[in-house]
N, C-alpha and C positions, 0 to 999 in steps of 0.2 A: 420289715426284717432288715438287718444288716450285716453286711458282708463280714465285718468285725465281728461277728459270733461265730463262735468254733464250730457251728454249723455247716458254713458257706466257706469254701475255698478257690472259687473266681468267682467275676463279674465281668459280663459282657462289655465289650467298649461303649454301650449307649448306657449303662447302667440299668439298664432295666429287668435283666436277669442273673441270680446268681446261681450258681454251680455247688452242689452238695457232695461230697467224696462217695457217695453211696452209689455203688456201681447195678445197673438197673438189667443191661444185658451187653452184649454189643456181638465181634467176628475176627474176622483178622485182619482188618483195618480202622475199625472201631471201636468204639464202648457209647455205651449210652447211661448217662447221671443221672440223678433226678436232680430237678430244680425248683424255680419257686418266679414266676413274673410280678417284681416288686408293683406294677403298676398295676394290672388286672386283680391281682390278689391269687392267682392260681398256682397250684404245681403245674409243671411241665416236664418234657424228658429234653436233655438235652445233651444231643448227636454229638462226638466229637469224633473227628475223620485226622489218620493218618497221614499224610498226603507227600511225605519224604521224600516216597520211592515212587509216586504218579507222573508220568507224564505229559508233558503239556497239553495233551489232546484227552485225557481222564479228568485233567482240572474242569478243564473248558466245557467237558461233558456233566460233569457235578452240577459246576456253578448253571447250566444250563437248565437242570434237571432241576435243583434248589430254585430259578427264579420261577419256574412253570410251578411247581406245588405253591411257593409263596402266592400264587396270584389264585390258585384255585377255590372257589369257595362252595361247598355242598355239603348238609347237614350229613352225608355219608361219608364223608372224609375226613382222618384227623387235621385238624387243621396245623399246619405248618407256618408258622410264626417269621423267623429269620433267618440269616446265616449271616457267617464274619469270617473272616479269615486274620492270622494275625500280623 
C-alpha cells in the first residue's frame, strides 16, 4: 500500500505505518485511526495523544508506560508495536 492513495494520510517517520482518516474511537486527549503495518501486511490502530497541554512529568509518564507495553509480550495482550513523537 501507499501512502499516495487517498487512503492514507500519514506515515510514520520509519515508514512502516500509515495513518487512515478513519477515526476508530479515542477521549479527550486522543483519537485512535485505523492503520495498516506496510511491512507485516496488517491493520492496526493507531494512538494519537495530544500532549500540548502535558506536563513534563505526564510525558515522562507516557513515554514510560509506552516503553513497558512495547517490551511486553503475552498471547493475552494486544500487542503494542511503537510510539514516536514528532
Amino acid at each position: 500500500m501507499d501512502l499516495d492513495s487517498d487512503e492514507f494520510v500519514e506515515k510514520d517517520p520509519t515508514g512502516r505505518y500509515v495513518r487512515r482518516d478513519e477515526i476508530l474511537g479515542g477521549g479527550g486527549i486522543k483519537t485512535v485511526y485505523g492503520a495498516f503495518d506496510e511491512v507485516d501486511g496488517v491493520e492496526v490502530a493507531w494512538k494519537q495523544v495530544n500532549v500540548e497541554d502535558a506536563s513534563p512529568e505526564q510525558l515522562e509518564r507516557w513515554t514510560s508506560e509506552a516503553r513497558l507495553l512495547k517490551s511486553l509480550k503475552n498471547k493475552n495482550i494486544i500487542k503494542f508495536y511503537d510510539f514516536w513523537d514528532r
